[in-house]
N, C-alpha and C positions, 0 to 999 in steps of 0.2 A: 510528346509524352512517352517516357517508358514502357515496356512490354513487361506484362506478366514474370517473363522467362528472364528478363533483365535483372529483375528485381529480386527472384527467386532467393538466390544465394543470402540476398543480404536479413532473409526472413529465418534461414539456418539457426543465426544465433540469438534471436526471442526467446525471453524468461522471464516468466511473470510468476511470484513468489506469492503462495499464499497462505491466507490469514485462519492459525488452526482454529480460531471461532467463528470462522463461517461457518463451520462445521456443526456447532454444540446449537441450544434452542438461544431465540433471540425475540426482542418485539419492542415495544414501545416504550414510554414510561409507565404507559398504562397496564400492560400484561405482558408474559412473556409466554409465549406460544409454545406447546411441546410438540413436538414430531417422532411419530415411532420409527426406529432405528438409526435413533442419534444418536453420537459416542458418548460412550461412560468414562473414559480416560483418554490421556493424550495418546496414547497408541494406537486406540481407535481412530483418533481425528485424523492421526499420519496416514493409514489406511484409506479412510475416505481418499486424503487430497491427494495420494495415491492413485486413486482411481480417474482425477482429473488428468493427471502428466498420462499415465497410463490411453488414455486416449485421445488425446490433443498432444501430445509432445511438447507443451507449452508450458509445464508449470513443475522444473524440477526441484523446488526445495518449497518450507514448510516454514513459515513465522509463531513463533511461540509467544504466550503471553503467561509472565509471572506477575501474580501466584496462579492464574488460572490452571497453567500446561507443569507446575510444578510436581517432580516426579524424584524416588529415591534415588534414581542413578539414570544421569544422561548420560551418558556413558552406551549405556543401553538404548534408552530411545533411540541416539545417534545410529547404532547398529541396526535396530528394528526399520528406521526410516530408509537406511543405504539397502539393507536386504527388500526394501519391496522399492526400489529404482529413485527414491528420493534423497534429501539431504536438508537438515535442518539449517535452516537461515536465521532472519533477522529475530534479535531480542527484547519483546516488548513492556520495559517498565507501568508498573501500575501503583498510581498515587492518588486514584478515585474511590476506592471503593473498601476504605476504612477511616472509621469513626476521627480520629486523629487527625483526619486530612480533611474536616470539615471548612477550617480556615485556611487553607494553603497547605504546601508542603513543602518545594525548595525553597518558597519563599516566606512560609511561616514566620509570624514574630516570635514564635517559642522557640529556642532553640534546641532543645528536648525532640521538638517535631521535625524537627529540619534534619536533625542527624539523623532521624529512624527513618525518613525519606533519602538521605545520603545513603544509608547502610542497605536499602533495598534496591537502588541502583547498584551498588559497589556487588554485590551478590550476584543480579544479571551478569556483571564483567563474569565473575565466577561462573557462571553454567556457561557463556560463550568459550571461556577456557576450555572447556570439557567438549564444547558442541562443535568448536570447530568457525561459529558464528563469527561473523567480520564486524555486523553493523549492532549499537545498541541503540533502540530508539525510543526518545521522551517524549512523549506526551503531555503535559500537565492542565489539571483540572483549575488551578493557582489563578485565583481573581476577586475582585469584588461586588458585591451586590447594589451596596449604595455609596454614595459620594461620603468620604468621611468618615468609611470603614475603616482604612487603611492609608499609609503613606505609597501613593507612590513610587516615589522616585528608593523608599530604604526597600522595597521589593524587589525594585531590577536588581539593587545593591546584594539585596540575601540573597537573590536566582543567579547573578555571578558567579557570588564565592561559592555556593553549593555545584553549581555545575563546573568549576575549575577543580573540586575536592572528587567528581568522576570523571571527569577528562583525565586526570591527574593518573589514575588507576589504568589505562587502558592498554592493553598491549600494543605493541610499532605498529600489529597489522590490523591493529579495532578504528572503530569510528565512531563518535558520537553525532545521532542523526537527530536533530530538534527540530520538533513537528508544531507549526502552529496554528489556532483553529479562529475566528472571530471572536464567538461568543459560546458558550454551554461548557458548564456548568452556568459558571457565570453569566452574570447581566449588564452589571455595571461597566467593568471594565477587565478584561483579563488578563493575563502579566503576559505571555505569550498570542499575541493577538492577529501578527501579518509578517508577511515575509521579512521587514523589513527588522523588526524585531530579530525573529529570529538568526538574520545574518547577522547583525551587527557582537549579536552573541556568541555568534561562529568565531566571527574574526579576533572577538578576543580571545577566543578558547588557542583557536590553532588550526593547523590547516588540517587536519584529521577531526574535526567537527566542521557539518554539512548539513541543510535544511531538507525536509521532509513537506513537499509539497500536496497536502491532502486536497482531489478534488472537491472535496463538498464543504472546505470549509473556509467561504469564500461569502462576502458580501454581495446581493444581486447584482446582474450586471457589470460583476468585475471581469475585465480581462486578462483569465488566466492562462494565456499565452504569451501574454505582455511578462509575467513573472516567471515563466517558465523562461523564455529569451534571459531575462535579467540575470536569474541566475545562474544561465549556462553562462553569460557573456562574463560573471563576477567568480565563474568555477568552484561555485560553492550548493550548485544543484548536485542534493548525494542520492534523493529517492522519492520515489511517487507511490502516494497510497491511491488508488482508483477506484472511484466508484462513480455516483450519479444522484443526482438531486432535484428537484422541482421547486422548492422552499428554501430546507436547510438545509445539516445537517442529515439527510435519508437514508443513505447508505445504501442506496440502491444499485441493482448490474450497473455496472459501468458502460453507456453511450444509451442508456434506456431513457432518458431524458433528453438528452442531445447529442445525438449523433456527431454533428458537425463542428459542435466543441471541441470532442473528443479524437475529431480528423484535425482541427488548427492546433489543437493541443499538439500530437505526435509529430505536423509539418515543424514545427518549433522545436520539437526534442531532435528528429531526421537534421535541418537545417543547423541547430546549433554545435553540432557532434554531441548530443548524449544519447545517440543510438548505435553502435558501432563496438569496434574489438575493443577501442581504444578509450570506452567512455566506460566511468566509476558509479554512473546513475541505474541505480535498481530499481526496478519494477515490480510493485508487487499491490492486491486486490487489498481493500480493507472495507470488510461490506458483511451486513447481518443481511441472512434470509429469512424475514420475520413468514411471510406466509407461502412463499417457492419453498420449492425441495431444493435440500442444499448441495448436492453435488452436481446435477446440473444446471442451480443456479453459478454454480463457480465454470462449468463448462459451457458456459454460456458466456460470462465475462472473459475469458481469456478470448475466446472467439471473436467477443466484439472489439476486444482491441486488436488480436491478429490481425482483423479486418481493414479500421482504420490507421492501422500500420504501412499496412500495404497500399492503401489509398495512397497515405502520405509520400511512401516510396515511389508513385508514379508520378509526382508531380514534373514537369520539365522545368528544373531549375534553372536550366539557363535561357529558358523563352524568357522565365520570372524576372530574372534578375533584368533582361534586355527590357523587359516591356516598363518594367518599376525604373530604370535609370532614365528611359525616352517619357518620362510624365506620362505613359501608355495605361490611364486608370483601368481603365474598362479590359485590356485587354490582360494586365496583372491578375484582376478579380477574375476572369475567365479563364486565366492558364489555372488557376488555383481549382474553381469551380470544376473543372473538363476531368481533374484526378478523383476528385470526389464524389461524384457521378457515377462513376465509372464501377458496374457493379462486379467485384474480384470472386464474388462466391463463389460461382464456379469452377474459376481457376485454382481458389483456394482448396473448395474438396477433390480436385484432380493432383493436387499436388499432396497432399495430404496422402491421398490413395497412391504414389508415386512413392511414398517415405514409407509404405505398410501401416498408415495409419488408417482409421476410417475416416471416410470421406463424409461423414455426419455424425461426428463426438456423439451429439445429442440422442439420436437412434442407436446409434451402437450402445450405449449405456442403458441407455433404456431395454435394451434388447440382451444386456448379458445376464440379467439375474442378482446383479448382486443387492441391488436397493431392496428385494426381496428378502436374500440373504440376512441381511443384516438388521430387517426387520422382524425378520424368526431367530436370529439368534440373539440380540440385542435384550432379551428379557430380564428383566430385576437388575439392581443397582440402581443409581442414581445419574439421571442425562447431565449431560456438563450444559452450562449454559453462563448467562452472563453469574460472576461469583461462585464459582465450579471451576 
């Protein structure tokens, strides 16, 4: 197995991007939770997530979401983000959360509705113009409830041409990243449902459209390391939303459920080349903190993935590969097991402390003030949260 000191280097270029609604109030469908000194605009949120990079070195840029993060001039943001050490990233379309989009959206039978869902993608292209932004990422709510609501197959048909009509728009150096989920909104059936969906959408878009593999939104029991393999092996893996689940859908820190998901998860990203100089796969949190506090919930997720990063880094790949070509069962599952085990924390906050960072994010933050801060100065206005 690899050394710590071995591995070191390869842990330099970790960046984990994250999601500026971690930041605003969040909760269930049942309630949404408020928290004092939670941000009133997106400048605020950049600030928070600010304070994550600021002490972990892990998290240099900031995923927006329109209309949430919608602002008179990115232009500015952009500037406000780079003055406090960060950099605005990925742009995240929204076609949930107006009245219009009750029956679908790129796939609407209205064509009335399909354009006004076109025209608020083709807009994201616009603010990545201004921000700098590489990736645009969709999401859609787009599905049925009961059998016989809709056609099928004229669905995929209108979610083609609508997404060929934003491919269409993008600059040489954008991407369009389709993300797809099982089920929710939806019940029935949803027009973007599994990876497989979504690649095949890719390939007809273009080799600048790439899937968004969210961990939590995944059938029990599926193995998402198996699709993570796939689609590094088919070079169409463009980014990872990260979080954690028990059920569904949770949104919860990322390895707080499973640990050891989340170490076979990253040996597959390590293994496949999408962790390295050379790899186009981004990394970034997508997670509400309905009852945590939210910025050490977000320094708490990048640490967990730091963590099983580095696990993944110490694996002896080439015991692995000897012991899997010799039929070596036991001895494969043990090379793999021996990295996993292997508890890096230590190592982790000595190198951390090695880089001038704190050797415990979590105390350091806790110990600067500023969650105080921000809860005496945060007064009046209105909290961003979900529809904010």
């Amino acid at each position: 197995m690899a050394t710590f000191d071995e591995i070191a280097p390869e842990l330099e270029r970790q960046a984990i991007e994250l999601p500026s609604w971690a930041f605003g109030n969040s909760g269930t469908r049942f309630k949404v939770f408020a928290q004092p000194g939670v941000p009133r605009d997106p400048f605020e949120k950049i600030a928070d997530a600010a304070q994550v990079h600021l002490h972990t070195g892990l998290a240099p840029s900031v995923a927006l979401h329109i209309p949430w993060d919608r602002v008179d001039d990115f232009d500015k943001l952009r500037r406000h983000a780079e003055d406090l050490g960060v950099r605005l990233g990925t742009i995240n379309t929204n076609t949930f959360q107006d009245d219009d989009y009750k029956l679908g959206s790129l796939c609407h039978v209205d064509e009335r509705v399909r354009r006004k869902a076109v025209a608020h993608m083709l807009e994201c292209v616009d603010i990545m113009d201004v921000t700098g932004s590489r990736d645009l990422k969709v999401w859609l709510p787009d599905g049925l409830n009961y059998p016989g609501q809709g056609d099928l197959r004229d669905r995929q048909d209108r979610l083609a041409d609508s997404l060929r009509q934003v491919y269409a728009r993008l600059g040489e150096h954008q991407r369009l990243v389709l993300e797809y989920k099982l089920f929710e909104p939806a019940f029935y059936a949803t027009d973007v449902p599994d990876w497989g969906t979504a690649y095949v959408s890719c390939v007809a878009l273009g080799e600048r459209a790439v899937v968004c593999l969210d961990t939590g939104h995944h059938a029990p029991s599926t193995n998402i390391e198996f699709i993570v393999m796939q689609l590094l092996r088919l070079g169409r893996l463009g980014a990872f939303d990260f979080n954690s689940r028990f059920y569904a859908d949770d949104d919860l820190v990322v390895g707080a459920a499973d640990p050891f998901q989340l170490f076979r998860i990253m040996f597959e990203v390590v293994r496949g080349g999408g962790y390295g100089e050379e790899s186009n796969v981004s990394f970034m949190l997508d997670q509400c903190h309905n009852i945590e506090a939210k910025i050490p919930g977000q320094i708490r997720s990048v640490l967990n993935v730091q963590e099983m990063t580095a696990r993944a880094l110490l694996v002896d790949r080439v015991a692995l590969r000897d012991a899997e070509r010799a039929g070596d069962v036991l001895g494969a599952n043990g090379t793999l097991m021996d990295a996993f085990y292997t508890d890096v924390r230590g190592a982790l906050a000595g190198w951390r402390a090695s880089r001038g960072l704190p050797a415990d994010p979590v105390d350091a933050y806790a110990a600067s003030g500023y969650q105080e801060r921000i809860v005496a100065d945060r007064v009046g206005g209105e909290q961003s949260g979900w529809g904010a």
